[in-house]
Structure formats: C-alpha cells, structure tokens
Residue, then its C-alpha position, 0 to 999 in steps of 0.5 A: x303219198x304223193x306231197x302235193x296237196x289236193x284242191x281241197x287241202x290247199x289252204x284259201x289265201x286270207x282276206x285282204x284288209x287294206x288300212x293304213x290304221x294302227x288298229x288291230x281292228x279298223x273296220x269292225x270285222x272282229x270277232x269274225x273267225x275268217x282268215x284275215x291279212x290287214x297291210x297297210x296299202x304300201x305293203x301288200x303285194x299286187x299277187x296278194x291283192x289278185x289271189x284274195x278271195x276278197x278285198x275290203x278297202x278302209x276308205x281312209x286308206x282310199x288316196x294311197x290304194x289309188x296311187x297304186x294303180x290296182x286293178x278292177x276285181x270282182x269282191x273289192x268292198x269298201x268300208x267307210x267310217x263316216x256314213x254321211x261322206x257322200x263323196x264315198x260312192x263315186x270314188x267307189x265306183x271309180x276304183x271298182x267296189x261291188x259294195x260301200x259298208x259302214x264300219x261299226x254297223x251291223x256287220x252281218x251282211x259283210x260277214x256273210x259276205x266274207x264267209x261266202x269268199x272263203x266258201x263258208x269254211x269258218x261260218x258259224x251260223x247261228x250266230x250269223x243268223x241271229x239278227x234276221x236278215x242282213x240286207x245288202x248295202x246299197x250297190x255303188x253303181x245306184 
C-alpha cells in the first residue's frame, strides 16, 4: 500500500453555504444529504471558496461577500429569501452567479444541481425525482 489516496478515494470538498445567519438551515438545503460547509463570509477562506464544487450564496449575506473581492466562478448561486427583490439579479450578475433560487421553494432544481457538483455521489434518486421535473431558475444574465 502506497499512503496516498487515489483520485477516486479522495474525498470532494463540501459545498460552500455562505451565510452569516445563526440558523442551521438558512436557505432550505435540509435534508439534502450532500457535504455541506456554511461560514459566515468573514470566515471562509479564499482556498475554501476556489476548491468548492459549489458555492451558493445567502443573498443577506451578499454586501459583506462583496467586501471580500472574490472572484468570478463557475458554480456560484445565489438564494434569495424575498422572491419579489428585483434588485437581486443584478447584484447577481455583478458578482458572477449562474442562477438566483428562492429559499423555501421547491428545491429539487438546487438539489439536483448539488448532487451533480459532488458528481452525484449522495442522490437519492427517487426522492429527487418524485416531483417531476425541476426546471431551472431563471439565468441571471436574461
């Protein structure tokens, strides 16, 4: 045995939640069984935010992210409490987002979305499935 892992025994790196709320679930992800790490924005590293499979965004947490001068990457999505803030698209757009989801509405597209990131290691499927189909968000850039 050599000690060093294989490509397909190294663990992914979770998915960044970035939200400064002191709930355990600010965004409605539970009960998706993926990896997920949730840092308040001051606290997670620019290594951490790089080496995520995925990076979704509390939009109340959107003005201290900015001040951290991340930047742009593929798989940044941003979840948005209030549905009817139309200002929320282009503060997305300025900040890179591929997609604006609401929390607390079907999350079947977001959590498909999270187990593709972690090359569907933790789906299970029928449960992802059940709804029918999950259209996507809106795109920010429309």
């Amino acid at each position: 045995m050599s000690g060093f892992a294989t490509p397909d025994e190294r663990a992914l790196p979770p998915v960044l939640v970035i939200s400064n709320s002191p709930d355990e679930d600010p965004i409605g992800l539970l009960p998706c069984p993926v990896p997920l790490r949730h840092l308040p924005s001051p606290l997670f590293s620019a290594e951490e935010y790089r080496r995520a499979p995925l990076v979704v965004l509390d939009d109340r947490s959107y003005s201290d992210f900015t001040l951290r001068h991340m930047p742009h990457r593929p798989g940044l999505i941003v979840a948005v409490a209030d549905p009817a803030d139309e200002t929320v698209y282009p503060r997305a757009a300025i900040i890179g987002a591929e997609a604006v989801v609401s929390a607390g509405q079907d999350p079947s597209w977001l959590h498909l979305r999270l187990h593709d990131a972690t090359d569907c290691r933790y789906a299970h499927w029928d449960a992802l499935l059940a709804g029918g189909p999950s259209d996507p968000p809106p795109s920010v850039g429309s």
